[in-house]
C-alpha positions as CSV (number, residue, x, y, z in Angstrom):
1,X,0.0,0.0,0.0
2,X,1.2,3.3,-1.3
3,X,0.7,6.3,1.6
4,X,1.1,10.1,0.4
5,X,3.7,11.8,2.6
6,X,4.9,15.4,2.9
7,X,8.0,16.1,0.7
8,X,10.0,16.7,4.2
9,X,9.4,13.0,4.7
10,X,10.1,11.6,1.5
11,X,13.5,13.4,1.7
12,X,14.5,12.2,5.1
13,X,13.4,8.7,4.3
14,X,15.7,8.8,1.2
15,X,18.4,10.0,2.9
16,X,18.1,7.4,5.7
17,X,18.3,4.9,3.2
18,X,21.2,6.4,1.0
19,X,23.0,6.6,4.6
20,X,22.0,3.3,5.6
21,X,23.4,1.7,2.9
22,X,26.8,3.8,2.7
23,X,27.6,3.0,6.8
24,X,26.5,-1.0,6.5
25,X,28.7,-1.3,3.3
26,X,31.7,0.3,5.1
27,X,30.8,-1.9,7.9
28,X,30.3,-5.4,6.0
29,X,32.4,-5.1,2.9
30,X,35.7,-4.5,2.3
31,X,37.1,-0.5,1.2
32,X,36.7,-1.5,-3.2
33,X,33.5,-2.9,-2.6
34,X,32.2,0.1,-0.3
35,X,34.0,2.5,-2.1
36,X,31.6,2.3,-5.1
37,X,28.4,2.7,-2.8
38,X,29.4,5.6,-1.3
39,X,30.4,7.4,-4.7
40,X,26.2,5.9,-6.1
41,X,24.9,7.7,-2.9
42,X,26.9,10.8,-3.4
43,X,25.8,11.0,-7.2
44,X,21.8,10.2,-5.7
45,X,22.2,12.9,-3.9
46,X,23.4,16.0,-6.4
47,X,21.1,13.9,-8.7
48,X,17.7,14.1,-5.9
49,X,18.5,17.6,-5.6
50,X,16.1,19.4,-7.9
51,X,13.4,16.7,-6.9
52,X,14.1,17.8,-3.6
53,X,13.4,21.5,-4.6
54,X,10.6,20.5,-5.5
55,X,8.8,19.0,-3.0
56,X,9.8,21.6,-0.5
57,X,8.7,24.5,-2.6
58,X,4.9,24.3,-1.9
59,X,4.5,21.3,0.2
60,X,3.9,18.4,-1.7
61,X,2.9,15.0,-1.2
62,X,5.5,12.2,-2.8
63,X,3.1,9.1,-2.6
């Protein structure tokens, strides 16, 4: 079931994930392997931005 969130939330949830996934990696994997993850999150970030923008311009539901 899809719920409609505020754009606040949608962008905190996102970046939970993209942080998640960046600390577990260093964590579990060795530096090559976690290396790459890191760089993906970085790029989904500058990438998110203007999405991001967006949803906190007027206060938008991401659903």
């Amino acid at each position: 079931m899809i719920i409609a969130v505020p754009g606040w939330a949608t962008i905190l949830l996102v970046l939970l994930q993209l942080a998640a996934a960046v600390i577990s990696s260093w964590l579990a994997w060795p530096a090559w392997a976690a290396g790459p993850v890191t760089v993906l999150a970085a790029a989904a970030v500058v990438t998110e931005r203007r999405r991001w923008r967006w949803l906190l311009s007027t206060g938008h539901l991401a659903g």
